[in-house]
C-alpha positions as CSV (number, residue, x, y, z in Angstrom):
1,X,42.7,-175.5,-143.0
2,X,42.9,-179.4,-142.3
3,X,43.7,-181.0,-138.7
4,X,47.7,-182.4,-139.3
5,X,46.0,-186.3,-137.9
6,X,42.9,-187.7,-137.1
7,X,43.6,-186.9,-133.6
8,X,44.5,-183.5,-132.7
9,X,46.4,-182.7,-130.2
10,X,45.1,-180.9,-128.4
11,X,41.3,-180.2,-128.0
12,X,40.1,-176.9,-126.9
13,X,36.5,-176.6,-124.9
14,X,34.7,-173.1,-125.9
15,X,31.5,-173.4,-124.1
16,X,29.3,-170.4,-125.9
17,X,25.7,-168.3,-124.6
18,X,24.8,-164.6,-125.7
19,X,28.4,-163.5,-126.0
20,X,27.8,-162.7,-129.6
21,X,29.9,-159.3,-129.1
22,X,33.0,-161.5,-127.6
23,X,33.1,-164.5,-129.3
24,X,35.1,-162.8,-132.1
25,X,38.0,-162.1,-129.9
26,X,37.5,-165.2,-128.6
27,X,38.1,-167.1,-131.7
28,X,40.6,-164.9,-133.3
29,X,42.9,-165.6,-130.4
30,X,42.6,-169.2,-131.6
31,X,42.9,-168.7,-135.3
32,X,46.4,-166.8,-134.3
33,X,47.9,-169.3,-132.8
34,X,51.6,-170.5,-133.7
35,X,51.2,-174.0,-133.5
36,X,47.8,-175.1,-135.7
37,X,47.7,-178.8,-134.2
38,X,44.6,-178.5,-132.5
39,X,40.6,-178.8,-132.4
40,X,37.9,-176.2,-131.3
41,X,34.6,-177.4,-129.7
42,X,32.3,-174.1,-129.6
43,X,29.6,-175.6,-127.5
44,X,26.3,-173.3,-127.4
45,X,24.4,-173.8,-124.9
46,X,21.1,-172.4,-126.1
47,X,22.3,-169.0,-126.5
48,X,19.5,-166.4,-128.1
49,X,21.9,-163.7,-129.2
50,X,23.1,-165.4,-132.3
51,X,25.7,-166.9,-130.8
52,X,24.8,-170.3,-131.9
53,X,24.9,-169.1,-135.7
54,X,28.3,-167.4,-135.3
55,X,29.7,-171.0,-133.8
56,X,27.8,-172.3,-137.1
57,X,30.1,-169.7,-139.4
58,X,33.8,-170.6,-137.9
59,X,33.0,-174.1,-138.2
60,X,32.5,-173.8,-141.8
61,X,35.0,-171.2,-142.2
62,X,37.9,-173.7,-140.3
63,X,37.5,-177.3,-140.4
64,X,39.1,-177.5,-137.2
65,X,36.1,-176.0,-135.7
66,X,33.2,-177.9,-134.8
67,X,29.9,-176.6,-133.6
68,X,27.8,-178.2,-130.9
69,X,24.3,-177.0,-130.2
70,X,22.0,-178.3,-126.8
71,X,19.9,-176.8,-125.0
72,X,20.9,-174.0,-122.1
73,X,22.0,-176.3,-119.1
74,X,24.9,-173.8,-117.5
75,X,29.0,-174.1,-117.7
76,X,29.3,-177.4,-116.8
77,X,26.7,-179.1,-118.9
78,X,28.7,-177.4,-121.9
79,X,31.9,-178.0,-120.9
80,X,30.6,-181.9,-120.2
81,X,29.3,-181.7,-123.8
82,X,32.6,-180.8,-125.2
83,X,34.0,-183.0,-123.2
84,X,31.9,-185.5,-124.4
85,X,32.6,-184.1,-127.9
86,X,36.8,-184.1,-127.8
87,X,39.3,-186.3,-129.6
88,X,42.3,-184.7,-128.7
89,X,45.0,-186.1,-126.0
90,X,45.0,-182.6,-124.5
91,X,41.8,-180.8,-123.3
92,X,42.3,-176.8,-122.8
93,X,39.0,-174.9,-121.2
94,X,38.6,-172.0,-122.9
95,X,35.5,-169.2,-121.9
96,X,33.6,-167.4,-125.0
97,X,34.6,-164.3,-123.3
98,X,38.4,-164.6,-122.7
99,X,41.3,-165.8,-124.9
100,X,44.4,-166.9,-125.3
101,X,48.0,-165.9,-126.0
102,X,49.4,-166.4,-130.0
103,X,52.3,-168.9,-128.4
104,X,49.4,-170.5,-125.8
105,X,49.3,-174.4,-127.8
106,X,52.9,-174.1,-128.9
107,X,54.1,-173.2,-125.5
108,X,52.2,-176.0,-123.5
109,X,52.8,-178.7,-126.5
110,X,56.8,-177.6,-126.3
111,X,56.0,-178.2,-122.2
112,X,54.7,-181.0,-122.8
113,X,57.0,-182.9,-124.9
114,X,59.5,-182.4,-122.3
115,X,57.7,-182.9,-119.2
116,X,56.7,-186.4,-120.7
117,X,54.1,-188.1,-118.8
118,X,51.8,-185.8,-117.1
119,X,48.2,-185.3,-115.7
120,X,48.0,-181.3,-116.5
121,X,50.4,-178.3,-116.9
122,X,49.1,-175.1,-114.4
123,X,50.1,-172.1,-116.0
124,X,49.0,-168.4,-115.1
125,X,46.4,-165.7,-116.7
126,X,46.3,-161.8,-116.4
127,X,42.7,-160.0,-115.6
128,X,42.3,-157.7,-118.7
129,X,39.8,-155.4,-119.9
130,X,40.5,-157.2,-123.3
131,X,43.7,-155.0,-123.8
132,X,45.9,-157.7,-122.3
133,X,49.2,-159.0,-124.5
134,X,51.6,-160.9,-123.4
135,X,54.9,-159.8,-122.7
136,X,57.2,-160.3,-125.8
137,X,59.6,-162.5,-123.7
138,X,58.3,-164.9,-120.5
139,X,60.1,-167.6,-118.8
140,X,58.7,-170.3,-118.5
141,X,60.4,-171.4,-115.1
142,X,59.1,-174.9,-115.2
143,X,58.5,-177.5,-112.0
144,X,57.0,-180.3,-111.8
145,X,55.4,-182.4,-108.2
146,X,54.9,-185.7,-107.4
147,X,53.3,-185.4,-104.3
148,X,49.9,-184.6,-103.7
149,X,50.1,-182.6,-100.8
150,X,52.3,-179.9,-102.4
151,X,50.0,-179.8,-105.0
152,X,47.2,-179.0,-102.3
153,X,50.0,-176.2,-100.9
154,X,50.2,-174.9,-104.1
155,X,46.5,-174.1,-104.7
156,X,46.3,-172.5,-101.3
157,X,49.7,-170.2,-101.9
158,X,48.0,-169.3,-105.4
159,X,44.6,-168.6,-105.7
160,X,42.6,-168.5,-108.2
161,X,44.8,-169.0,-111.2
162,X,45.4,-172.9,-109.7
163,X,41.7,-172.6,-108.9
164,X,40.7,-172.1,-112.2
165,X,39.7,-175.1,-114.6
166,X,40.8,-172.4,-117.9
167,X,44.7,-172.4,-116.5
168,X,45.3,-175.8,-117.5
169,X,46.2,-178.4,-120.1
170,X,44.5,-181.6,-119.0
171,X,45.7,-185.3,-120.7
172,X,42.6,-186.0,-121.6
173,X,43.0,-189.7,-119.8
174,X,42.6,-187.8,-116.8
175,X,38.5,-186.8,-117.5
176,X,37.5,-191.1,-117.6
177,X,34.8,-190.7,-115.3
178,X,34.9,-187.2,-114.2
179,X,33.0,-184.4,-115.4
180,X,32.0,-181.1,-113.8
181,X,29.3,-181.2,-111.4
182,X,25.8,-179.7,-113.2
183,X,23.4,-177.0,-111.6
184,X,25.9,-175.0,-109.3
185,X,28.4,-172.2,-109.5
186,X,32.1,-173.2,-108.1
187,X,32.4,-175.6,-110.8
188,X,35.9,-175.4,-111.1
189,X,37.0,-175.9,-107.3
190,X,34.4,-178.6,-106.8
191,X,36.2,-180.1,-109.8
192,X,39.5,-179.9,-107.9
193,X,37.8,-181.7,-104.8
194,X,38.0,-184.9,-106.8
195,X,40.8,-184.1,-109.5
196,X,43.6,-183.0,-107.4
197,X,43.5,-186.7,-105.5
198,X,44.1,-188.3,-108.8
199,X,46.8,-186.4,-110.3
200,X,50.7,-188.0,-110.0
201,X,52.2,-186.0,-111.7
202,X,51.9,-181.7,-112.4
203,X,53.7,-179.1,-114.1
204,X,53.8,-175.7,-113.2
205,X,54.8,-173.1,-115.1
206,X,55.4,-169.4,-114.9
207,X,53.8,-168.0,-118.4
208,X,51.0,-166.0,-118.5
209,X,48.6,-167.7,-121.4
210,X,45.3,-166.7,-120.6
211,X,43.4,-163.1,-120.9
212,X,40.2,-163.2,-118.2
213,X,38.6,-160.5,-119.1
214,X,36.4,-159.1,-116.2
215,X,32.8,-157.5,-117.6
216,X,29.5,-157.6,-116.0
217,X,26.8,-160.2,-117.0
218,X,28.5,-163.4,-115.2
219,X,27.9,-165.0,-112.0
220,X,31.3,-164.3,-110.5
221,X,31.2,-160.8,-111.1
222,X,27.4,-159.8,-110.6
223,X,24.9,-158.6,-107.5
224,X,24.3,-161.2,-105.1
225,X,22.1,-164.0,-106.3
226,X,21.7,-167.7,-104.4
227,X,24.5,-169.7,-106.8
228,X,27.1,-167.9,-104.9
229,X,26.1,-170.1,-101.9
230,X,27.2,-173.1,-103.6
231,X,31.0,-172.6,-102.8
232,X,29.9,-173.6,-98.9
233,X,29.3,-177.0,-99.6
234,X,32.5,-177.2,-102.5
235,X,34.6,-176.0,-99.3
236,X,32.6,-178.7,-97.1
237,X,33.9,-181.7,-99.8
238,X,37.3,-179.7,-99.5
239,X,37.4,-180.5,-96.1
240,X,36.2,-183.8,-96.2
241,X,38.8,-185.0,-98.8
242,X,41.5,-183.4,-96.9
243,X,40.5,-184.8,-93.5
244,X,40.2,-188.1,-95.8
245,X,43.9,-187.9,-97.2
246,X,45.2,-186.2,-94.1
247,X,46.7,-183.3,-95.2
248,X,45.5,-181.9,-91.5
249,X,47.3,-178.1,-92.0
250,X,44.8,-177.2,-95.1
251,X,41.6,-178.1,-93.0
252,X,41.5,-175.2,-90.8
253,X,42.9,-172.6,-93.1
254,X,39.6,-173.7,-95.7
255,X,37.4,-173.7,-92.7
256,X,38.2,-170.2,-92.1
257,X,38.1,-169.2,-95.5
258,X,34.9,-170.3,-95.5
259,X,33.8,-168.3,-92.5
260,X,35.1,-165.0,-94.0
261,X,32.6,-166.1,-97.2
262,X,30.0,-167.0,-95.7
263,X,30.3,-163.9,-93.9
264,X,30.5,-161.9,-97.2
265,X,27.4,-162.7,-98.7
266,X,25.7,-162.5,-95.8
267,X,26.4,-158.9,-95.9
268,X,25.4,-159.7,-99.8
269,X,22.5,-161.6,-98.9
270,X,21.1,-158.6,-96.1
271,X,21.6,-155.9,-98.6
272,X,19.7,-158.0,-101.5
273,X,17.0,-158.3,-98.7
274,X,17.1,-161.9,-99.6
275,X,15.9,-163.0,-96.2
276,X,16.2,-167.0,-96.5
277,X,19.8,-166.5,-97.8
278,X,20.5,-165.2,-95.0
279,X,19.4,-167.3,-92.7
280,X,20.9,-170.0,-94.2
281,X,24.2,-167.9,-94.2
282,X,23.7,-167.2,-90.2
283,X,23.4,-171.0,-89.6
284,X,26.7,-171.6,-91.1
285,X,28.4,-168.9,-89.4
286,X,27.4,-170.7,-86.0
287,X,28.4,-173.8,-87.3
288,X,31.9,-172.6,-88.2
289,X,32.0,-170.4,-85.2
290,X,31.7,-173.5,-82.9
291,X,34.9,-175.1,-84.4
292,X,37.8,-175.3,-81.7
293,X,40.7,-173.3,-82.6
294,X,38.8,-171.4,-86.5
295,X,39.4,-167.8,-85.1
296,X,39.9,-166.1,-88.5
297,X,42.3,-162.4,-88.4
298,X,41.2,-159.2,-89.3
299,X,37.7,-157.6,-89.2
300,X,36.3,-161.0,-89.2
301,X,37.6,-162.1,-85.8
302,X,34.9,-159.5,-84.1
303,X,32.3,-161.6,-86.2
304,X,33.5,-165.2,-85.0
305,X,33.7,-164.4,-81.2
306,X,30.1,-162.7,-81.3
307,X,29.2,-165.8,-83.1
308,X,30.1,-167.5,-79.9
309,X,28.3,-164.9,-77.7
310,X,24.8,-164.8,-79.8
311,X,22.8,-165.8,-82.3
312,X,22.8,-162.3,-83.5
313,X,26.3,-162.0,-83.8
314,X,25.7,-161.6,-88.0
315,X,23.2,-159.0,-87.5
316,X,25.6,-156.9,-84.8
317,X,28.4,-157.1,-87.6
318,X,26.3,-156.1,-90.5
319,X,24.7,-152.9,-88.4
320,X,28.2,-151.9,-87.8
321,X,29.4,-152.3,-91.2
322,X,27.1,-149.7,-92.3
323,X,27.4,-147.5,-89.6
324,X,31.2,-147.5,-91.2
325,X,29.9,-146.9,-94.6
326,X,30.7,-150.6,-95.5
327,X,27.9,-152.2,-96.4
């Protein structure tokens, strides 16, 4: 099958390592999609599986395909690389291990068209164990913002489907000098940091297009391990660029979201005996602790006013977490 133009439209970013077993699904999800204007970038990023030889096989099976081999850098080297790689007007993230709905490109290029000029269209996914189909009938219950501070209100009211770099359909205009930030985890937010600031325009829609499928094996969703530090100093350029376009009501509610992290993995940190994480984690606690007004709700507000009282406020709250059976 042949591209419709020498530009397609839109140009989706598979970055690829050892997920021979889900790359399949992966890619069927993209050969079954209603609307065929599009490109596929499989980037693999060193994989030793034979991942990179399956990336080889679509791309000769689909001329739409292309295959891009480097060597193993992380997420955001091979999304950069495809990135680097794309023609389209469009850019779609899509992860080896997820996929998307049949109507996913025919849905956002029909948004799209009307929408006119745009800098990306947020839509939603469903966590799946792979078993995940969309509904046969969704609304698409479309809106779009002008303002840049109800954009920031939106990511804070949603989560991590606004959070996620894979819920979006990028004009590709909007990647000219910007590209994921290499050698951390929290990619996607720290993206946001400087993305959100440049966007005029976003649509938002209600369909579900996007299948995250939750298995072991990934960073996110693993044992404690020192990446997952890295979203402390993504919510410290969080604050920064907030405090910097003065959107002063989203400073204190990511401040405290960052206290009730950092307060999770230290209790991830103590229980992987991983004794220089937490420190590290105890320093920021204080840090956070001495903010006026932070005080964070639930279970965590006995952390933050011992924070205040000692230095081994973290240690207090992890004994009595396992004294609860907690941690």
């Amino acid at each position: 099958m042949t591209m419709k133009s020498n530009m397609a439209m839109t140009s989706i970013i598979v970055p690829v390592y050892n997920i021979k077993s889900y790359l399949p699904r992966c890619v069927e999800s993209l050969l079954a999609q209603s609307d065929p204007d599009f490109e596929v970038i499989l980037v693999d990023d060193g994989s030793a599986d034979g991942s990179g030889a399956l990336c080889d096989a679509y791309a000769a099976r689909d001329s739409r395909f292309r295959a891009v081999h480097k060597a193993n850098g992380g997420l955001s080297s091979a999304r950069n690389a495809g990135l680097d790689a794309a023609r389209g007007e469009y850019i779609l993230f899509l992860d080896g291990d997820d996929y998307l709905a049949p109507d996913a490109v025919r849905s956002l290029n029909a948004i799209a068209a009307a929408a006119g000029a745009f800098d990306f269209i947020q839509f939603r996914y469903a966590e799946t164990d792979g078993s995940w189909q969309p509904g046969a009938r969704q609304e698409p219950n479309v809106r779009i913002c002008t303002d840049v501070r109800e954009m920031f209100a939106y990511l804070y009211q949603t989560g991590g489907a606004a959070a996620s770099a894979c819920t979006k359909l990028y004009r590709a205009a909007l990647f000219r000098g910007l590209r994921f930030r290499e050698g951390i985890a929290h990619e996607d937010e720290q993206l946001l940091n400087s993305l959100l600031p440049r966007c005029r325009r976003v649509v938002y829609t209600d369909l579900t297009l996007y299948g995250y499928v939750m298995r072991s094996g990934s960073i996110t969703h693993d044992a404690f391990n020192r990446h997952k530090l890295d979203v402390l100093p993504v919510m410290d350029e969080r604050v920064a660029v907030l405090q910097e376009l003065g959107y002063a009501e989203f400073v204190r509610p990511t401040q405290r979201r960052q206290f009730i992290t950092a307060a999770m993995l230290y209790c991830q940190a103590r229980r992987a005996h991983d004794g220089a994480a937490s420190d590290c984690l105890r320093a920021k606690l204080r840090a956070l602790a001495a903010i006026p007004g932070l005080a964070p709700g639930g279970q965590y507000s006995l952390l933050y006013y011992l924070t205040k009282l000692t230095p081994q406020a973290a240690e207090l709250y992890y004994a009595a977490r396992r004294v609860c059976g907690k941690s």
